[in-house]
SEGU-795395 format. One line per field, with one value per residue: residue number from 0; residue in three letters; x, y, z of N, C-alpha, C in turn. Coordinates in steps of 0.1 Angstrom, whole numbers, plus 5000, padded with zeros to 4 digits. Atoms other than C-alpha are relative to their C-alpha. Example, Ala and Ser with C-alpha at 12.3 -4.5 7.8 and 13.67 -1.06 7.14 Angstrom:
2
tido <- [0; 1]
bakol <- [Ala; Ser]
n_c1 <- [5009; 4991]
n_c2 <- [4988; 4989]
n_c3 <- [5000; 5000]
ca_c1 <- [5123; 5137]
ca_c2 <- [4955; 4989]
ca_c3 <- [5078; 5071]
c_c1 <- [5009; 4992]
c_c2 <- [5012; 5011]
c_c3 <- [5000; 5008]
//
This chain:
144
tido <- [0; 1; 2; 3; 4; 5; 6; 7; 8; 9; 10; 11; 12; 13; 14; 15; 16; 17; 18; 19; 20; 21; 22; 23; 24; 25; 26; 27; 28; 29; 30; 31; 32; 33; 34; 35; 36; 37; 38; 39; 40; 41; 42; 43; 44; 45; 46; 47; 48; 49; 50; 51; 52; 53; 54; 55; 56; 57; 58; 59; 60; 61; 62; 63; 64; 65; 66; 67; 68; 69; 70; 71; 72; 73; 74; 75; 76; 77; 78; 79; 80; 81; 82; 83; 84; 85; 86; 87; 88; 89; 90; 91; 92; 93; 94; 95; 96; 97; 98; 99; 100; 101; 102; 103; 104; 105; 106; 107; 108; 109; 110; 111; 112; 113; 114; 115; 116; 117; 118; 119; 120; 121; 122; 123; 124; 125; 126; 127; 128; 129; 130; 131; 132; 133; 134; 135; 136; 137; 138; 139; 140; 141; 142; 143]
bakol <- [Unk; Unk; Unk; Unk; Unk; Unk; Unk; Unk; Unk; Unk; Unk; Unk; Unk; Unk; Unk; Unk; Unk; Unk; Unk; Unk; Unk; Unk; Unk; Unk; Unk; Unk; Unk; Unk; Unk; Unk; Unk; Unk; Unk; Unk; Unk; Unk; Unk; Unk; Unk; Unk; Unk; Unk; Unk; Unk; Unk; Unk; Unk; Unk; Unk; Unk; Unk; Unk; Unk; Unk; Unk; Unk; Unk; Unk; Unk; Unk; Unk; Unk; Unk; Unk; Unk; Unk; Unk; Unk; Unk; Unk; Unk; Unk; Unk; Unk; Unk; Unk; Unk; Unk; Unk; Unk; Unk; Unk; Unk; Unk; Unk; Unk; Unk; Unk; Unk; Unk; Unk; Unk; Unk; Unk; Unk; Unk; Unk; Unk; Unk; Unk; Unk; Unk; Unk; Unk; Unk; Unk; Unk; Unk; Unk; Unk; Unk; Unk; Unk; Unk; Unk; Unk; Unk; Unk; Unk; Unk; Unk; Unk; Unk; Unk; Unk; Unk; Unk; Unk; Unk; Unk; Unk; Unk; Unk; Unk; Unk; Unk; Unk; Unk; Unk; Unk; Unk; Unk; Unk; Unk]
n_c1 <- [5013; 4997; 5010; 5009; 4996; 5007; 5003; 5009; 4993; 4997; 4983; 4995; 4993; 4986; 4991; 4995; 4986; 4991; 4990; 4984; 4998; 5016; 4997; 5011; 5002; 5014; 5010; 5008; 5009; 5011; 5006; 4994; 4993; 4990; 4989; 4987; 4989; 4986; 5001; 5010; 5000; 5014; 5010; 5010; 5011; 5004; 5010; 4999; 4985; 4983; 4988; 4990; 4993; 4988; 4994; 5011; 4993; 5008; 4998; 5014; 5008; 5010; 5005; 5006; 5002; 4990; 4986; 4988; 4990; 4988; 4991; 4996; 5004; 4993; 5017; 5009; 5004; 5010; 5008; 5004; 5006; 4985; 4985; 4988; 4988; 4992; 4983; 4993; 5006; 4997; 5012; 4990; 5011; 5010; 5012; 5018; 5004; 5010; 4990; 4994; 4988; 4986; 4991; 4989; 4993; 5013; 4994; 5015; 4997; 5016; 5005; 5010; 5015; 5003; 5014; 5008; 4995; 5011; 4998; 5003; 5016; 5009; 5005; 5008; 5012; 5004; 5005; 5008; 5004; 5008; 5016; 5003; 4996; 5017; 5003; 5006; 5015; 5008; 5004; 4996; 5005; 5001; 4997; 5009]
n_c2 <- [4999; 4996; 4988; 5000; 4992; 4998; 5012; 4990; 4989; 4998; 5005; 4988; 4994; 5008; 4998; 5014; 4992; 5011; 4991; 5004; 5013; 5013; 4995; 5006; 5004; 4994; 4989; 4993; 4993; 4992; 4989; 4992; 4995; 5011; 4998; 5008; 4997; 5019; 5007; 5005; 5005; 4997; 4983; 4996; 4988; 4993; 4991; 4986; 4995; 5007; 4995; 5007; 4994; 5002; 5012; 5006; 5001; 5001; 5008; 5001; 4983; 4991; 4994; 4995; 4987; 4994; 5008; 4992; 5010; 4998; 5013; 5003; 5006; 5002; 4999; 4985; 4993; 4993; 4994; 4985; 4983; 4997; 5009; 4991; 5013; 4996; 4999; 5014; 5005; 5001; 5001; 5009; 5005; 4989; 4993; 4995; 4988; 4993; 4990; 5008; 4997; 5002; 4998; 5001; 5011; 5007; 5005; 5008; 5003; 5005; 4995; 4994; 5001; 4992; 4996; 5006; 5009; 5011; 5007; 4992; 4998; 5013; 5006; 4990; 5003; 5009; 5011; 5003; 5015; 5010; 5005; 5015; 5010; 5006; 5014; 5003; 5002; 4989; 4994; 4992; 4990; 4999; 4982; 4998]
n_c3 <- [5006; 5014; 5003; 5011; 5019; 5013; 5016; 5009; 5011; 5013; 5005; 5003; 4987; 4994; 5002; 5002; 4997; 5004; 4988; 5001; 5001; 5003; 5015; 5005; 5015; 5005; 5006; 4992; 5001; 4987; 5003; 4991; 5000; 4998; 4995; 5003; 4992; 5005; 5010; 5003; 5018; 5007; 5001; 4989; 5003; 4987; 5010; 4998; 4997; 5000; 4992; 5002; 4991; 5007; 5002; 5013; 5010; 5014; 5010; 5012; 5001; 4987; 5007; 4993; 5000; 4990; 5000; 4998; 5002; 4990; 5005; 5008; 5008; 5015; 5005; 5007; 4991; 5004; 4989; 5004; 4996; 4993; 5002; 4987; 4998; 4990; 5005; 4998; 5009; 5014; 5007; 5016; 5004; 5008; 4992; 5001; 4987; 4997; 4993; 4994; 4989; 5005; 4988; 5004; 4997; 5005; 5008; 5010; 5010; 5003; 5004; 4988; 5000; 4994; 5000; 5004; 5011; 5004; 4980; 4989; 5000; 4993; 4987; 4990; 4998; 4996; 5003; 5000; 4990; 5005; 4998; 4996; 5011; 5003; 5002; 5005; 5001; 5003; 5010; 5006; 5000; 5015; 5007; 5010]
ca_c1 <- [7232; 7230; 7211; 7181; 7191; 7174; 7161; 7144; 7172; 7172; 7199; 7210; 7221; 7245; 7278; 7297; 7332; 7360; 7386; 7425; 7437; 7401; 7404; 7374; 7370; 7341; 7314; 7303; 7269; 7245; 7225; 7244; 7279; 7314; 7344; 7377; 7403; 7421; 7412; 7385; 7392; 7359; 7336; 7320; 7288; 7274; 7239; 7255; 7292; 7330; 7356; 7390; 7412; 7451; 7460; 7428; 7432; 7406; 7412; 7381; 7355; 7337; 7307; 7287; 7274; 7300; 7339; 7369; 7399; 7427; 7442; 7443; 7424; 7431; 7395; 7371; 7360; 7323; 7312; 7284; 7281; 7318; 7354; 7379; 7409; 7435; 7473; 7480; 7459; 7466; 7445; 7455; 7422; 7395; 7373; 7338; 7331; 7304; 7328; 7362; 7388; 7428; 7448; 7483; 7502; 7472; 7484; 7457; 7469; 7441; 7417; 7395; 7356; 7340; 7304; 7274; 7280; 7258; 7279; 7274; 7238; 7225; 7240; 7227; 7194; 7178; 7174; 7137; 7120; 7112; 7077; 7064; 7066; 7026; 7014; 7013; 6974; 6966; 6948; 6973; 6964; 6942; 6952; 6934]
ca_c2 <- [1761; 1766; 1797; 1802; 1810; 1829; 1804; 1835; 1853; 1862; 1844; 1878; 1887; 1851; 1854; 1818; 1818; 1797; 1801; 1796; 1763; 1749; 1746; 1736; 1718; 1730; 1755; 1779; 1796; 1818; 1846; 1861; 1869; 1848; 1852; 1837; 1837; 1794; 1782; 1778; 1758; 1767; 1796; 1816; 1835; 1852; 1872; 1900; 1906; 1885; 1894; 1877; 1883; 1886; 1852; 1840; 1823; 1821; 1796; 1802; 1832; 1855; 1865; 1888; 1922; 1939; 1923; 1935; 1918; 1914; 1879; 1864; 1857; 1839; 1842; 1863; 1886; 1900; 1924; 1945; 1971; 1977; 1963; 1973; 1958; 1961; 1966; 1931; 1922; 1901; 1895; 1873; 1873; 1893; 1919; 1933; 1960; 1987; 2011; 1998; 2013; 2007; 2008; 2014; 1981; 1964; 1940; 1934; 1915; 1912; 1927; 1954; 1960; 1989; 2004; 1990; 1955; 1923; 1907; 1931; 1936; 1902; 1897; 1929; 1915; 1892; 1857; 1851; 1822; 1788; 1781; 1753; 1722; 1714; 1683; 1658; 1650; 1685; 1690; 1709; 1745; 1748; 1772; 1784]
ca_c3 <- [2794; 2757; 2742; 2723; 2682; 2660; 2632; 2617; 2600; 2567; 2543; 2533; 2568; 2573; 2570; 2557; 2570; 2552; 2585; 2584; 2574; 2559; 2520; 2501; 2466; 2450; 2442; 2469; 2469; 2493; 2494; 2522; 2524; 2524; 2543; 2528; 2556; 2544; 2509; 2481; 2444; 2427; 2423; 2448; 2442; 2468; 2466; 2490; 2498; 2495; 2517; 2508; 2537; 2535; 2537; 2516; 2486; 2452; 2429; 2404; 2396; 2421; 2414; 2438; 2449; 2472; 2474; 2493; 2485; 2510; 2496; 2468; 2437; 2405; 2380; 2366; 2396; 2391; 2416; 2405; 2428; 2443; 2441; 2472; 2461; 2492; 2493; 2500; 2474; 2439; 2415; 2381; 2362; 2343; 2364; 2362; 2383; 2389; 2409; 2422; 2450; 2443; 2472; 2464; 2465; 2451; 2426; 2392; 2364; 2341; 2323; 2341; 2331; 2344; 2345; 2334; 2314; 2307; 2339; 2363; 2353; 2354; 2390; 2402; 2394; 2416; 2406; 2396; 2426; 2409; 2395; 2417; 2397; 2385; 2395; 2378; 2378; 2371; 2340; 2313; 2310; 2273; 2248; 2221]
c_c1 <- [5000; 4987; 4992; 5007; 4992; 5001; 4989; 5007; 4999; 5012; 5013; 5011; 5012; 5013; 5010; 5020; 5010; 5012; 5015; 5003; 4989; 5009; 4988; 4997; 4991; 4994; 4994; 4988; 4991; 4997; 5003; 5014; 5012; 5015; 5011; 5011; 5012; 4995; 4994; 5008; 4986; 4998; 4998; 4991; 4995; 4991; 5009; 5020; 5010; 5009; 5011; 5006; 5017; 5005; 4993; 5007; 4984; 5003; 4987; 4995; 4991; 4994; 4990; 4997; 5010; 5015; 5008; 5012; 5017; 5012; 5003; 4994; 5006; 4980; 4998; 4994; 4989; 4999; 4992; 5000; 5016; 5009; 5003; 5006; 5010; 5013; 5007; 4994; 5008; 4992; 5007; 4983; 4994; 4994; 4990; 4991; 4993; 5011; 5011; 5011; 5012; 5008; 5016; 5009; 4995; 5012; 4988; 5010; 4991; 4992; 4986; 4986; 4993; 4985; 4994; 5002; 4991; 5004; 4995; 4986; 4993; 5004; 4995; 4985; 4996; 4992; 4980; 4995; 4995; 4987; 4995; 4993; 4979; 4999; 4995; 4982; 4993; 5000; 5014; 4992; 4994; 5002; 4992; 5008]
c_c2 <- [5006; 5013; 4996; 5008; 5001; 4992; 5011; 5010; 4993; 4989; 5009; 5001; 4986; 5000; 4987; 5006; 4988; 5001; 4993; 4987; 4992; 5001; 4991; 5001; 5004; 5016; 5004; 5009; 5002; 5012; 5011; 5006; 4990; 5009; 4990; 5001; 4981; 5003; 4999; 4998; 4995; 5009; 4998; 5015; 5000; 5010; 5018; 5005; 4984; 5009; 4993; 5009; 4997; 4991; 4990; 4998; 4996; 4995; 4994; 5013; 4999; 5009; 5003; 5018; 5011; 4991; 5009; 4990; 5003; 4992; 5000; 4995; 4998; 4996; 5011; 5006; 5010; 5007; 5010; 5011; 5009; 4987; 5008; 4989; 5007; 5001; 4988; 4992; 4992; 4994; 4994; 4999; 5014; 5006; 5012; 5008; 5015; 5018; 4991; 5012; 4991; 5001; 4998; 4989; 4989; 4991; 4995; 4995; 4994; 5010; 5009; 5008; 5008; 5006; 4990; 4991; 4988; 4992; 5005; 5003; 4991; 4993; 5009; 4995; 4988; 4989; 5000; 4989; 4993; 4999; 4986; 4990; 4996; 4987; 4993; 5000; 5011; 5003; 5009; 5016; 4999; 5014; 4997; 5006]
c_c3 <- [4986; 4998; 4993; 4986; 4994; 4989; 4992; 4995; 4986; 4993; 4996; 5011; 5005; 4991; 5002; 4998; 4997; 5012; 4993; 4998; 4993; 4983; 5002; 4986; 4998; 5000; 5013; 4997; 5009; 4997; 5011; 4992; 5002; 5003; 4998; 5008; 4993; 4981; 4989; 4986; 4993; 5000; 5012; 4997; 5012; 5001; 5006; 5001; 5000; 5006; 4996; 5011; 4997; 4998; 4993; 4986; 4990; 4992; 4990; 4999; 5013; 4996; 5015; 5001; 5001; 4999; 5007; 5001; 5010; 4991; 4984; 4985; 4985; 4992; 4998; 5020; 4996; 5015; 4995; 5005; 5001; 5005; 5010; 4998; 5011; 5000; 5000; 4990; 4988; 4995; 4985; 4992; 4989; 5014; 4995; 5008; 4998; 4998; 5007; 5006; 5001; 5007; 4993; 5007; 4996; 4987; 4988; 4989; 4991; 4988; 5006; 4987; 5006; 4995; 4997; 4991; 5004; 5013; 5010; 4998; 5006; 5013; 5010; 5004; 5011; 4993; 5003; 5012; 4987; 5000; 5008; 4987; 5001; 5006; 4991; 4992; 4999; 4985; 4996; 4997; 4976; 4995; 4995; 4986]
//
């Protein structure tokens, strides 16, 4: 007997999970949270958290709130609020970080970015919602 699923969560609250073995070309994006356990060659923005796990791999920029990096990234690495890079970690890129935690065995090769910066600002902010598109056949608004 299958269950009933909440279709009334938030986007915030799902949690998009690349697993072992997957790889995936392209550009990831959600207003939740992303778990890298296999693969990704593109970005991934993410409105709330990135996880890279130890055998995760990053092949582009990461741009989001929260991050803890187990695996592997190559790219700019934005996180405005908090960085946790991990001991298994490596990192080949620029990063952009709020506040970050350093685990000894951590590996950054890069350029590091710290406090308040035009990156980390504008993804703290919340994306503006789209103006719905006028209709056509609506009268233009007059100026004067």
């Amino acid at each position: 007997m299958a269950r009933d699923r909440d279709n009334n969560s938030s986007p915030e609250s799902v949690i998009s999970i690349i697993g072992p073995g997957m790889t995936i070309v392209g550009d990831c994006e959600t207003d939740g949270s992303v778990r890298v356990e296999g693969s990704v060659e593109g970005s991934i923005r993410a409105g709330k958290a990135v996880v890279v796990g130890r055998h995760g791999i990053v092949t582009g920029d990461v741009a989001t709130q929260d991050a803890v990096i187990s695996g592997r990234v190559e790219g700019t690495l934005v996180a405005a609020s908090r960085l946790e890079l991990q001991a298994t970690c490596h990192i080949e890129g620029t990063v952009h970080t709020r506040r970050m935690q350093l685990e000894e065995g951590a590996v950054l090769n890069g350029t590091v970015h710290m406090g308040e910066s035009e990156k980390t600002a504008a993804l703290a902010k919340p994306a503006s919602a789209p103006s719905p598109a006028r209709d056509a056949r609506e009268p233009a608004p007059l100026t004067s």
